[in-house]
C-alpha positions as CSV (number, residue, x, y, z in Angstrom):
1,X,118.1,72.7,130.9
2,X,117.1,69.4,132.0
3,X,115.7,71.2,135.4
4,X,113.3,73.1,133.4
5,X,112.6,70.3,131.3
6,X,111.6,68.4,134.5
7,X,109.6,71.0,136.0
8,X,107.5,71.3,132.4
9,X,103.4,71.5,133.1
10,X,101.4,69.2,131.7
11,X,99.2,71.9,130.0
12,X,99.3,73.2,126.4
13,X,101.6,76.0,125.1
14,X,104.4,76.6,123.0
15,X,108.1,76.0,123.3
16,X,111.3,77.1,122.4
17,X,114.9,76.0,121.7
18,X,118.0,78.4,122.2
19,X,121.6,78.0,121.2
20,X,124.4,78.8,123.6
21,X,124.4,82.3,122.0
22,X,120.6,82.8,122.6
23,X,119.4,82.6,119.1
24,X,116.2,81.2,118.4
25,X,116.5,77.4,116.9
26,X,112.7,75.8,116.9
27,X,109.4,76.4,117.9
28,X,107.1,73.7,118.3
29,X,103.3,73.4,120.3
30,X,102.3,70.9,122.5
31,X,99.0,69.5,123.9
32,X,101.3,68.5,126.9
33,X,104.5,70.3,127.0
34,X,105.8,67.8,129.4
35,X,104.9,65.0,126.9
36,X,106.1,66.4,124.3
37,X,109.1,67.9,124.8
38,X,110.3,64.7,127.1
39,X,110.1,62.6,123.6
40,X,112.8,64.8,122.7
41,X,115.3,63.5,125.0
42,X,116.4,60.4,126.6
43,X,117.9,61.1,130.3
44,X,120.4,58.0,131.3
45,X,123.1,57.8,131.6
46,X,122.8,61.8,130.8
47,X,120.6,64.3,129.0
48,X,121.1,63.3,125.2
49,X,118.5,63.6,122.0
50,X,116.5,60.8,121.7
51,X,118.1,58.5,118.6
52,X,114.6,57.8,116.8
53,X,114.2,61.2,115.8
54,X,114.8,62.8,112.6
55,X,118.1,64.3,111.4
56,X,117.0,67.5,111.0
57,X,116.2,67.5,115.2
58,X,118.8,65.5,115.9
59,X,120.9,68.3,114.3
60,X,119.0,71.1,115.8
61,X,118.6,69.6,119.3
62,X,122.6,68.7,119.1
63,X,122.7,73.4,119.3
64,X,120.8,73.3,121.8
65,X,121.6,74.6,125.3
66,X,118.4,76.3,126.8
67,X,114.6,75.6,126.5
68,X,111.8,78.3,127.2
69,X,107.9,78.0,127.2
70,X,104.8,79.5,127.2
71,X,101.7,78.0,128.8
72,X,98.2,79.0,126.7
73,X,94.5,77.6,127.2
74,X,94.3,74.7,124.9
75,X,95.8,73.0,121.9
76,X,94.4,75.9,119.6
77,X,95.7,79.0,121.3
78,X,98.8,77.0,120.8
79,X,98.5,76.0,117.4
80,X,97.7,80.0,116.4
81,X,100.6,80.8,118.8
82,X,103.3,79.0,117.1
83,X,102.2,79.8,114.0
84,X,102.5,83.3,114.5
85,X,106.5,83.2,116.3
86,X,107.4,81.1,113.3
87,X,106.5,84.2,111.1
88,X,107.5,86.8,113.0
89,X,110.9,84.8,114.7
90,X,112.1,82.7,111.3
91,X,113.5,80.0,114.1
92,X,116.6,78.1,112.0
93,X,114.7,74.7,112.4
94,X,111.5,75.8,111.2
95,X,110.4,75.9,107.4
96,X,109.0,79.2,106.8
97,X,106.3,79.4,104.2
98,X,106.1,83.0,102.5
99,X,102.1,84.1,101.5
100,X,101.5,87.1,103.1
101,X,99.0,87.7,100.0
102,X,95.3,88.4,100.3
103,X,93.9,87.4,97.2
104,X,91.2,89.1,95.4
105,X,87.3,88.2,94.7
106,X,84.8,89.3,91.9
107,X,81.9,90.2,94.0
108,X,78.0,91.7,93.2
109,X,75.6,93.2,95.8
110,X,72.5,92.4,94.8
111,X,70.5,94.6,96.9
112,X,71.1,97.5,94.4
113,X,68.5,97.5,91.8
114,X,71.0,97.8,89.0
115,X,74.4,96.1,90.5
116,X,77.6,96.5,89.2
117,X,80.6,93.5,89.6
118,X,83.3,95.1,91.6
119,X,86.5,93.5,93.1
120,X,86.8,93.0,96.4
121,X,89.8,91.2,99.0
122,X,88.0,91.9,102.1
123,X,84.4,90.8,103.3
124,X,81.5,93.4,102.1
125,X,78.9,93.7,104.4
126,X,75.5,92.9,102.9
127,X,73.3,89.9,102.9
128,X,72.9,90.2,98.9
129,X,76.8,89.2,98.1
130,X,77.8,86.9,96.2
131,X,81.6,86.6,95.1
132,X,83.3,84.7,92.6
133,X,87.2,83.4,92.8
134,X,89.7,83.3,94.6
135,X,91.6,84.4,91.6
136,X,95.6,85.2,92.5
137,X,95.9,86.6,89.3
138,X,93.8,87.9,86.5
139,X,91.2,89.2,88.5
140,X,90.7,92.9,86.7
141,X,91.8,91.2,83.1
142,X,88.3,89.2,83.8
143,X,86.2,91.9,85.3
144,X,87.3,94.5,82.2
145,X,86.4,91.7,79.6
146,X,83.3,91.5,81.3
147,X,82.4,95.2,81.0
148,X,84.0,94.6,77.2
149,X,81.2,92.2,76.5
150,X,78.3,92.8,78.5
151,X,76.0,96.2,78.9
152,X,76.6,96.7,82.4
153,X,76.4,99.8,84.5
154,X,80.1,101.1,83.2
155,X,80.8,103.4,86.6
156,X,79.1,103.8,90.1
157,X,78.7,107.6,89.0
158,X,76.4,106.4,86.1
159,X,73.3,104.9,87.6
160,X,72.9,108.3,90.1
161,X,73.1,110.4,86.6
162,X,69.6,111.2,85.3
163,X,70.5,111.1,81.5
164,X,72.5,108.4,79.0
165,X,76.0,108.8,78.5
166,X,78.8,108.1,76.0
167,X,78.8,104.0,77.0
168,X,75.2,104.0,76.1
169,X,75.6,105.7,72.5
170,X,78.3,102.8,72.0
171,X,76.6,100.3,73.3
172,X,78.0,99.4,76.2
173,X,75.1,100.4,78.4
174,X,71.6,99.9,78.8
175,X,70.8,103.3,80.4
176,X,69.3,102.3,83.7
177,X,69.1,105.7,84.3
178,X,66.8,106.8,82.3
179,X,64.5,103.4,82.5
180,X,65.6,102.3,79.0
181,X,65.9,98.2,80.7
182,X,64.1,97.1,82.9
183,X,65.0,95.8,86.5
184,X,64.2,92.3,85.4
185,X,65.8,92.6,82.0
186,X,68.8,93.9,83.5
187,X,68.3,90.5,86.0
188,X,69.3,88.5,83.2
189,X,72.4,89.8,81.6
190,X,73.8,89.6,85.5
191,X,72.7,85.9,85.5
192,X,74.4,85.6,82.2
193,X,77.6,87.3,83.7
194,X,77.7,85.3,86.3
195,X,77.7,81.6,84.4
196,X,80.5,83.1,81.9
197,X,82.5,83.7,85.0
198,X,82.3,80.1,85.9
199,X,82.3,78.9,82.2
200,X,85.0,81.5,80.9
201,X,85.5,79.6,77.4
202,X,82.1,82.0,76.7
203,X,84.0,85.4,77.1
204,X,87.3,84.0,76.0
205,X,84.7,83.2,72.8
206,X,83.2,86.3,72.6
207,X,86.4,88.5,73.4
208,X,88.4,86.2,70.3
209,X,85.6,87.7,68.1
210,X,86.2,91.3,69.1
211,X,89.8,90.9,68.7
212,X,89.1,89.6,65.0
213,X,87.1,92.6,64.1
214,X,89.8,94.9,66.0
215,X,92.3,93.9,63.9
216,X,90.8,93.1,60.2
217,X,90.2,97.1,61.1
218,X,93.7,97.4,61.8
219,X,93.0,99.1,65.3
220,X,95.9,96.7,66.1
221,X,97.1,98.2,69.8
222,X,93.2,97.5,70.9
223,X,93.4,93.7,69.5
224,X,96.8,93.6,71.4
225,X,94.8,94.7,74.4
226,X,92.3,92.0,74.2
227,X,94.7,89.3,73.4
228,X,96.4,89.9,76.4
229,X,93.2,89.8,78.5
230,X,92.5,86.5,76.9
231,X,95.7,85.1,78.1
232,X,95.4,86.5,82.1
233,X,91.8,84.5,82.0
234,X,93.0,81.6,80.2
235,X,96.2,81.6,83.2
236,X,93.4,81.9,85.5
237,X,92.9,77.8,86.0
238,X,94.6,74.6,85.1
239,X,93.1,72.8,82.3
240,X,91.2,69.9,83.4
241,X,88.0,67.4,83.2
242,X,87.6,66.7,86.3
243,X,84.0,68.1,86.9
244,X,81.9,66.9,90.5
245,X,78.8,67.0,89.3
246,X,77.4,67.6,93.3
247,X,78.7,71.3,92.8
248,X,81.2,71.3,95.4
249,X,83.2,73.7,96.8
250,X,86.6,73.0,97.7
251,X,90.1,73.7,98.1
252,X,93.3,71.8,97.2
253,X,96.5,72.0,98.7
254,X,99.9,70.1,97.3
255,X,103.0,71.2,98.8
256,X,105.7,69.0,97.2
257,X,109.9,69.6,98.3
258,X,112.8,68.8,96.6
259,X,117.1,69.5,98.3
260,X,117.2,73.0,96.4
261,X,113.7,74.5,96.7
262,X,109.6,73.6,97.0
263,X,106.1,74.5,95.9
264,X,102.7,74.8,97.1
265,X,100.7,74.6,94.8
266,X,96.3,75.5,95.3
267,X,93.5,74.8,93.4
268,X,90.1,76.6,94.1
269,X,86.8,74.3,92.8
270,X,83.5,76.5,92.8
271,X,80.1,74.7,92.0
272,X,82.4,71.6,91.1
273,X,84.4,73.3,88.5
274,X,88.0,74.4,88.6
275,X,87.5,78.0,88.8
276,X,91.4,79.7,89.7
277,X,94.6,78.1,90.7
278,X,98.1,79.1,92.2
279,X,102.0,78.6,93.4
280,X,104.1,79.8,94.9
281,X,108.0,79.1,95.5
282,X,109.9,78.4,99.2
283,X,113.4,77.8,100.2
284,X,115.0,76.4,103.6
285,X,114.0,72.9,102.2
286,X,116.5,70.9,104.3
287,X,114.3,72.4,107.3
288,X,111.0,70.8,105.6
289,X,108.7,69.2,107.9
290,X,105.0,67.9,106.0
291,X,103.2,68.6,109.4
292,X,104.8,71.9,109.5
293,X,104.5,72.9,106.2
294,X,100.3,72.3,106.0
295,X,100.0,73.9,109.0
296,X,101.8,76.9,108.0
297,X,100.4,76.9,104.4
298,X,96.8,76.5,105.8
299,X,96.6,78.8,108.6
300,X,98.6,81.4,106.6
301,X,96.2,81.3,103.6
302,X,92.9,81.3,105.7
303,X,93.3,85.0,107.2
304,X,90.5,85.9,109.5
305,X,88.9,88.6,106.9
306,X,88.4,86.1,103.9
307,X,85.7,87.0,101.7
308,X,84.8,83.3,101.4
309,X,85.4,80.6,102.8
310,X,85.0,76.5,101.6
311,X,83.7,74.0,103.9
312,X,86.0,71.4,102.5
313,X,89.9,71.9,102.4
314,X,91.4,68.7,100.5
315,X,95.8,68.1,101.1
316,X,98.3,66.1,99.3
317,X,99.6,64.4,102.2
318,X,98.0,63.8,105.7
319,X,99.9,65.7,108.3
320,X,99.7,64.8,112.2
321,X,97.7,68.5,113.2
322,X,94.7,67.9,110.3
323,X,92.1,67.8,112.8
324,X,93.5,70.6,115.3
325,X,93.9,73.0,112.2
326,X,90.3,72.5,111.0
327,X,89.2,73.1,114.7
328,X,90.7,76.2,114.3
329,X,89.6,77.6,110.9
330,X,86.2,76.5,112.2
331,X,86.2,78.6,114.7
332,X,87.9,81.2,112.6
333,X,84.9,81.4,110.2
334,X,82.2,80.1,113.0
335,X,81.2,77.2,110.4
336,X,82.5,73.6,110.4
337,X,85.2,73.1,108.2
338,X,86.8,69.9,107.3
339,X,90.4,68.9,106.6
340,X,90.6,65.2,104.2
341,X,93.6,63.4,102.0
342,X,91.0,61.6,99.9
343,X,92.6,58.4,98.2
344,X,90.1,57.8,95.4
345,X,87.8,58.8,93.4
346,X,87.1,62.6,91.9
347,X,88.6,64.7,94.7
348,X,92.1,62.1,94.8
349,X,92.1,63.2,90.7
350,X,92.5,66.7,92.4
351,X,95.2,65.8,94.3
352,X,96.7,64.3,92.0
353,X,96.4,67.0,89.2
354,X,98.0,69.4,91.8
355,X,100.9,67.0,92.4
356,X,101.4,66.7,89.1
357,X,101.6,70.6,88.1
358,X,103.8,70.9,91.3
359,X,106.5,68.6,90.0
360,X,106.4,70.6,86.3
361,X,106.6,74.2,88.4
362,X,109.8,72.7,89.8
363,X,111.3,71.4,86.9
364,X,110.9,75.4,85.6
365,X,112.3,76.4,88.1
366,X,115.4,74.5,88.3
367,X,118.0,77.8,86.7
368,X,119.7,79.0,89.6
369,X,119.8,82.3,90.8
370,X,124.0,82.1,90.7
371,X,124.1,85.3,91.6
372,X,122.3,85.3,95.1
373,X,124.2,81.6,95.9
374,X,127.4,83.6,95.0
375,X,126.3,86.8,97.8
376,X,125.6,84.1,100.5
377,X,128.8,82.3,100.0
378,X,130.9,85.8,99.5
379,X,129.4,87.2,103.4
380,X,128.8,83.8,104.7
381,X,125.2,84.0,104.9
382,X,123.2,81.5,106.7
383,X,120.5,81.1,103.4
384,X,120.6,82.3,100.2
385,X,118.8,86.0,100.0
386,X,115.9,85.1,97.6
387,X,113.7,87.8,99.4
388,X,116.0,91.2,100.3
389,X,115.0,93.8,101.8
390,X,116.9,97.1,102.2
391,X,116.9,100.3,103.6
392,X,117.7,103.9,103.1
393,X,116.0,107.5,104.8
394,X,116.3,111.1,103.4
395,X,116.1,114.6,104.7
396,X,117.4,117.8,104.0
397,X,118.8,119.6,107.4
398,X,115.9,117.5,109.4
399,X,113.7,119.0,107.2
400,X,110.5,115.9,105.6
401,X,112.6,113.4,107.1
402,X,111.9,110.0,106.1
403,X,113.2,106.2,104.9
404,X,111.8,103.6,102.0
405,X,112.4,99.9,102.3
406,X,112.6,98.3,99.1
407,X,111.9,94.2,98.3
408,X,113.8,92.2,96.0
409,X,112.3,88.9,95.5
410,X,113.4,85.8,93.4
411,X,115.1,88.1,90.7
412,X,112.7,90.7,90.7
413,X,111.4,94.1,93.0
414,X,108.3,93.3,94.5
415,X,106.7,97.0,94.4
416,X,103.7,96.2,96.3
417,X,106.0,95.3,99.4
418,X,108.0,98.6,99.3
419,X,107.4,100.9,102.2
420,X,107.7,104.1,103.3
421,X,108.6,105.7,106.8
422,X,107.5,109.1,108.1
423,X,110.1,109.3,110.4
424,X,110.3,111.6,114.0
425,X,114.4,111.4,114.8
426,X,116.4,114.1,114.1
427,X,119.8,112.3,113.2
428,X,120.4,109.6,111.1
429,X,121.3,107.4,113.3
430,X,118.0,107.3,115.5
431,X,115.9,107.9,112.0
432,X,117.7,104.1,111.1
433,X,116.6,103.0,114.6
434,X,113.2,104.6,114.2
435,X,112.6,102.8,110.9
436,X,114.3,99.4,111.6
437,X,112.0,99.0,114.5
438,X,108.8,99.5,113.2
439,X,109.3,97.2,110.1
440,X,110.2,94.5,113.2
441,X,107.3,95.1,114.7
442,X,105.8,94.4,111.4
443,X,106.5,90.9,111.2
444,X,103.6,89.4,112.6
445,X,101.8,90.7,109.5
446,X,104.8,90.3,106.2
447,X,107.6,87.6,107.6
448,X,111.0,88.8,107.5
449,X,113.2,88.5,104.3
450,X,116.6,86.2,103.8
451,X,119.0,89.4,103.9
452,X,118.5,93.0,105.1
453,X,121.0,95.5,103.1
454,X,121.4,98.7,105.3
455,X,123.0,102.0,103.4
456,X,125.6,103.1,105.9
457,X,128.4,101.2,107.7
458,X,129.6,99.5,110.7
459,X,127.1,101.5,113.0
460,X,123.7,100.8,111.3
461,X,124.9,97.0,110.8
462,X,125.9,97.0,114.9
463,X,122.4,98.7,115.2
464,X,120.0,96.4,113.3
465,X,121.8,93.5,115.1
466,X,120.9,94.7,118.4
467,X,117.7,95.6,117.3
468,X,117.0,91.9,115.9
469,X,118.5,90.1,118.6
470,X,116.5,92.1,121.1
471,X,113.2,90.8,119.6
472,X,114.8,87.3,119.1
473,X,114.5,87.5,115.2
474,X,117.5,85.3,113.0
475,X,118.3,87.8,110.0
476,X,121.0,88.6,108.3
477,X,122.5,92.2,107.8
478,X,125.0,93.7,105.4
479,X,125.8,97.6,105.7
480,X,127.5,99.3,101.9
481,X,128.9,102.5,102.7
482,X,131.5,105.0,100.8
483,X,134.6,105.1,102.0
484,X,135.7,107.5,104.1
485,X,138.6,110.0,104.2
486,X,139.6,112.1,106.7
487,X,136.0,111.3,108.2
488,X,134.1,112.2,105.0
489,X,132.9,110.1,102.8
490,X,134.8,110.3,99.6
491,X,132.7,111.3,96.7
492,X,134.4,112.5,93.9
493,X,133.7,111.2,90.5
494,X,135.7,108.6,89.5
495,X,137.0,107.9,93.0
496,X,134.1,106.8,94.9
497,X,134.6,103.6,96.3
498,X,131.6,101.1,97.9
499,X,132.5,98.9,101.2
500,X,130.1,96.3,102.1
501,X,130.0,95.3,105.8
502,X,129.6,92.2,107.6
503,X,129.3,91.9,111.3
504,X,132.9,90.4,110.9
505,X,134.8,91.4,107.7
506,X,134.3,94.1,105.1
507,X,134.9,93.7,101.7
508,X,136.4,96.0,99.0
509,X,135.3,94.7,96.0
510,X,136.1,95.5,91.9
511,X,133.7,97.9,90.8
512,X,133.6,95.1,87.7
513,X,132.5,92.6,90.5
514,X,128.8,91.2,89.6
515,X,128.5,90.5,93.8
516,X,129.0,94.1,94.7
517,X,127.1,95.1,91.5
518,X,124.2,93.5,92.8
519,X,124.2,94.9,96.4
520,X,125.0,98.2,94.9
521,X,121.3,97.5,92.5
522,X,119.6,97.2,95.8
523,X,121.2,100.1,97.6
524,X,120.5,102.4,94.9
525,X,116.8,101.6,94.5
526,X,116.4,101.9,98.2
527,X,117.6,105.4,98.0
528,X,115.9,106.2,94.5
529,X,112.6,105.1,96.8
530,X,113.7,107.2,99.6
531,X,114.8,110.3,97.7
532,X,111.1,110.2,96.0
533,X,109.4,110.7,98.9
534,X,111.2,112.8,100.6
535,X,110.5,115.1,97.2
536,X,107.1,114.8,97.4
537,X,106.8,115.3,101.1
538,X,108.8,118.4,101.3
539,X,106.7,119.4,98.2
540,X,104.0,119.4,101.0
541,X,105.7,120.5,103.8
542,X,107.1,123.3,102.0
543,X,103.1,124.2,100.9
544,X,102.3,123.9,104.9
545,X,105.1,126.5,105.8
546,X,104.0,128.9,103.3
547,X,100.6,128.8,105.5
548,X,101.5,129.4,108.8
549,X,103.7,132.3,107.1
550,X,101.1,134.0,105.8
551,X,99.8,133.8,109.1
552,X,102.7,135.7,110.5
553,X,104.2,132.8,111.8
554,X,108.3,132.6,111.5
555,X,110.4,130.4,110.9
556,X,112.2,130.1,113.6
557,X,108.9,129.3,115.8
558,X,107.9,126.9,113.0
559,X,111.2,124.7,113.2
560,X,110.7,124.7,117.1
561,X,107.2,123.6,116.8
562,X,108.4,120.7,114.3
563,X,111.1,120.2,116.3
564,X,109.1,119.7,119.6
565,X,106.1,118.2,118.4
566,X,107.8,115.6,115.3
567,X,105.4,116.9,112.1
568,X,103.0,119.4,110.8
569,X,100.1,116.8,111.7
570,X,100.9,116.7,115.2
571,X,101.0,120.5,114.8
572,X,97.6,120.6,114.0
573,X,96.4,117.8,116.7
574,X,97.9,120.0,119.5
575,X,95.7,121.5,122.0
576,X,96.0,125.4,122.5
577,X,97.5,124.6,125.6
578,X,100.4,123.2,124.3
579,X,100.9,125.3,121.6
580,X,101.4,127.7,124.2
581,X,103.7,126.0,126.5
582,X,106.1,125.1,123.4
583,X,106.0,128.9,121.9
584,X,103.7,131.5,123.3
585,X,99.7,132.7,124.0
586,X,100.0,134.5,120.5
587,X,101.5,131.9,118.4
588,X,99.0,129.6,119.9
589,X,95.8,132.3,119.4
590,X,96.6,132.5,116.0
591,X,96.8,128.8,115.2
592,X,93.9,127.5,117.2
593,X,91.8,130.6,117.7
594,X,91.6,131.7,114.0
């Protein structure tokens, strides 16, 4: 190692520190690789870490046994670079902040003559925008209320109908359509929408009211309804007084870390009012690093397809790449954007009120999940599996073939990470591979989990190993399989037995036992998502055969036609050509010449 270290460039790029087993321990970026990775060391009387560093290097560098690097352009390619390894690698050494959320915006084009407030995550194209949030939760609670209250246009169907409606006969609508308001009139209930969704306290107000009169009329489930609305808007924002009176737009960012777990913690100021907040939880805190974790937490949140973007981002802390980082977003969002840790004054009062709900979030969250510290101490995890995810495919004799991967995250399923795979392989084994390997090659977008949980045994668990360590990913895997006799997996009630596999033990647990219970949870939802598509898409398939029977097609030329070309879709992409090559001129005159 010290020969490549030697031989460094002095240009920019990324590098890379390996254990003697070739597992990925730190990535770091460099404006001079040679620079910076020779403060590492110290090089008499022999290569040896260089004392002044932190523990946490120390510790890592004391692993080390190789060093790799990748040369870029500048300082930014690197930056973006080693951002994006981090995420898709999860290196040991490096803190690895989880916000693959987009979160959504209120928006109104104004070019219509009667517009309607939609929600939106990505950017609409239209000079006439203008959006309202980011709001990481609430979002529709506020933009129902506001159809509640005001007499908008109700639907995007409404204003192309030529007559008034049911939401105009209860007053819920204006009737554009027929010209009963004006274009101007109209002008002014929007305006009035849009201050109420900067000064909510008026539709909290005005929805209060309507949930008064719901219930003295004892329509009780609809006063339920609007209490509960009241409560997403009112979670919308922290409370405060703070108020910049210059109408600023800004951004605040408090990351705060304790020994068991951290926060980050955002506030979003439009027009110089508080107008949505959020949180959100990460682990690996003996890896934290402050100039790691802004980075991360900034370049993560900014994604390239924003609807808006602030000029002014404010942190907690100043962190060493500040300027490098703004550099970037600017040329993200082609408009200068500016990184400060002010120390006084109205913007340090935001700081300091996001410091101060950071500490409270972790004093909530100090109950343990026993159960997950209890699974990585049982299979000798290297982190506790806060975020799982696990796998399982379905088929009937090859037949709508397919896998789901389910997400279990801090003691709950996150269904809007579950995904399912439309899978080519005929066996099992290669559907596994199939399906392992694209959700890999997913990680530049989602970062991988704490644990993977395979169904099947030794084989799948050997399989996603090779699969990880070929891309250089750290993850761990555990297989749960029934046990087999004679071959067979034994499945008679009563007798059925779960074993849970580890790359070097496996474990036959009580069926009493809360650990196995709780792989088993994930297991079985995996193939409860599985089996539920693979209903619905043989549903389909089945409805596609039927066709191509009635067009006096067998199916014995059907399954080779599946079998050759993977799915009914590619059926139908295939040229005449190759329908003919795979079965014969007539099969392939009456599927592309009819």
């Amino acid at each position: 190692m010290i020969e490549t270290i030697r031989k460094l460039p002095s240009s920019a790029g990324v590098y890379q520190y390996f254990d003697a087993n070739g597992k990925l321990l730190y990535v770091g970026k460099a404006k001079n690789l040679k620079n910076r990775v020779k403060s590492y060391w110290r090089f008499t009387p022999s290569l040896h870490p260089n004392p002044k560093l932190s523990a946490r290097i120390l510790k890592m560098l004391g692993e080390t046994s190789k060093l790799e690097y990748i040369v870029v352009d500048d300082e930014k390619d690197a930056l973006i670079l080693e951002n994006s390894l981090i995420k898709q690698l999860k290196p040991k050494y490096n803190i690895l902040l989880r916000d693959d959320k987009t979160y959504p915006y209120i928006y109104i084009d104004e070019k219509e003559d009667f517009p309607r407030f939609e929600i939106t995550r990505k950017v609409i194209k239209s000079k006439k925008v203008s959006y309202y949030g980011p709001f990481p939760s609430g979002a529709k609670a506020l933009l129902d209320s506001i159809y509640e209250i005001y007499p908008l246009v109700q639907k995007k169907s409404c204003i192309k109908g030529q007559k008034a409606c049911l939401f105009y006969q209860i007053k819920k609508c204006l009737a554009p359509c027929e010209g009963k308001v004006s274009k101007d009139e109209y002008a002014k209930i929007v305006q009035e929408v849009k201050d109420a969704i900067h000064k909510r306290d008026i539709i909290i107000s005005k929805l209060e009211a309507k949930m008064m009169e719901y219930a003295s009329s004892e329509r009780f489930e609809e006063a339920a309804t609007i209490r509960d609305k009241i409560v997403a808007i009112q979670g919308l924002s922290l409370s405060s007084d703070i108020d910049l009176a210059n109408g600023l737009d800004v951004d605040v960012f408090a990351i705060l870390n304790t020994p068991q777990r951290g926060v980050i913690v955002r506030i979003f100021m439009r027009d110089g009012k508080i107008v949505s907040s959020s949180h959100s939880y990460f682990r690996n805190s003996q890896m934290y690093d402050v100039n790691e974790a802004y980075k991360q937490a900034l370049l993560e949140f900014y994604s390239v397809d924003m609807p808006q973007v602030v000029k002014h981002i404010i942190t907690a802390d100043e962190f060493e790449d500040s300027k490098e980082v703004a550099s970037v977003l600017s040329e993200r969002y082609s408009k200068k954007i500016d990184i400060s840790t002010p120390k006084r004054g109205a913007k340090a009062n935001l700081v300091k009120l996001a410091m101060t709900n950071a500490k409270e979030l972790l004093k909530e969250s100090r109950v343990s999940n026993d159960i997950e510290e209890q699974i990585k101490e049982l299979f000798a995890l290297s982190e506790t599996p806060y975020r799982v995810e696990s796998f399982d495919n379905s088929h009937m004799q090859g037949v709508a073939t397919v896998g789901g991967m389910v997400v279990w995250d801090e003691g709950k399923w996150d269904k809007n990470s579950y995904r399912r795979y439309e899978l080519q392989a005929r066996d099992e084994y290669g559907q596994m591979k199939e399906m392992l390997t694209r959700r890999i090659v997913g990680f530049d977008e989602s970062s991988p989990p704490n644990l993977w949980i395979l169904d099947g045994g030794m084989a799948n668990l050997k399989l996603a190993k090779m699969l990880l360590d070929e891309y250089g990913v750290n993850l761990d895997v555990i297989a749960i399989a029934k046990e087999k006799l004679d071959a067979k997996a034994h499945r008679a009630k009563g007798s059925a037995k779960d074993i849970i596999y580890t790359l070097d033990n496996k474990f036959e647990l009580k069926p009493t036992d809360k650990r196995l219970q709780w792989v088993q949870r994930q297991r079985d939802e995996a193939h409860r998502y599985a089996i539920s598509y693979h209903k619905n898409k043989k549903r389909k398939d089945d409805m596609k055969i039927s066709l191509l029977q009635k067009k006096g097609i067998g199916m014995a030329t059907i399954t080779k036609l599946i079998n050759c070309l993977g799915s009914f879709d590619n059926i139908e992409k295939a040229n005449y050509e190759e329908i003919k090559s795979i079965t014969n001129k007539k099969i392939a005159d009456i599927l592309k010449k009819n």
